[in-house]
N, C-alpha and C positions, 0 to 999 in steps of 0.2 A: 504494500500500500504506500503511498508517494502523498504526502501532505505538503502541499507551498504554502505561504505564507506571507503576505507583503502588507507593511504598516508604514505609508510615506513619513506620516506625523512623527514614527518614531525611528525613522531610517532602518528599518529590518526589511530583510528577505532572508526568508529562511525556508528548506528544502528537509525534508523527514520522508525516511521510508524506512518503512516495518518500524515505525515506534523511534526509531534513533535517527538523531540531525545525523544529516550526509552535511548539508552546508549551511553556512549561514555570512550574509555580512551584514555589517553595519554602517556601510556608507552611506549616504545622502543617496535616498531615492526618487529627487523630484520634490517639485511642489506642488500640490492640489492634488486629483482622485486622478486615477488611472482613464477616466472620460467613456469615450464612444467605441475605443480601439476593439479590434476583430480582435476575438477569441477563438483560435481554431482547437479542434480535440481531435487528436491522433494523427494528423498532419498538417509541413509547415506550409504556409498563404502558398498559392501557388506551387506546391509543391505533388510528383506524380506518385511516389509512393509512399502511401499510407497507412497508418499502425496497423496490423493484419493481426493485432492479438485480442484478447477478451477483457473487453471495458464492465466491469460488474455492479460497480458505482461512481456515480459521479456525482459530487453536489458543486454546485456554484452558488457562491452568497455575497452579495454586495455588503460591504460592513464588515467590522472589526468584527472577532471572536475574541471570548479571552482565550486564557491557554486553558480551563476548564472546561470550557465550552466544547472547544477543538478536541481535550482528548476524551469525553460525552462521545462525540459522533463517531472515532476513531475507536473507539472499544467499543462501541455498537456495532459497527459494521465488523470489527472484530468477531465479538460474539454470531452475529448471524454466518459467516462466513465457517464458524469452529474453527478458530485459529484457537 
């Protein structure tokens, strides 16, 4: 499971999978919200080959989580999965 993370206000982007940070930084992300920008899933803009694996869940949420929140969703879909 692959959990990102981006908080401009607090300069984080941060990358999780299976429960442990792979990355994270903390430099200046910008100012203001992320806007209107295209969100592609499983492949990139214009791009011919595309993720050919099994998508199980996906959530998108505009808005801050805390890190409660985040690991709430993340051991639910844990548990439905029997991990």
């Amino acid at each position: 499971m692959a959990v990102a993370r981006g908080d401009t206000a607090a300069s984080l982007a941060a990358l999780r999978v299976n429960k442990g940070t792979e990355a994270a930084a903390t430099t200046a992300q910008g100012g203001g919200g992320y806007g209107a920008a295209t969100l592609n899933v499983g492949t990139r803009n214009g791009s011919a080959g595309a993720f050919q694996g099994l998508l199980t869940d996906l959530i998108i949420r505009e808005g801050l989580l805390t890190a409660t929140q985040t690991e709430t969703i993340v051991d639910d879909i844990y548990a439905r999965a029997g991990a």
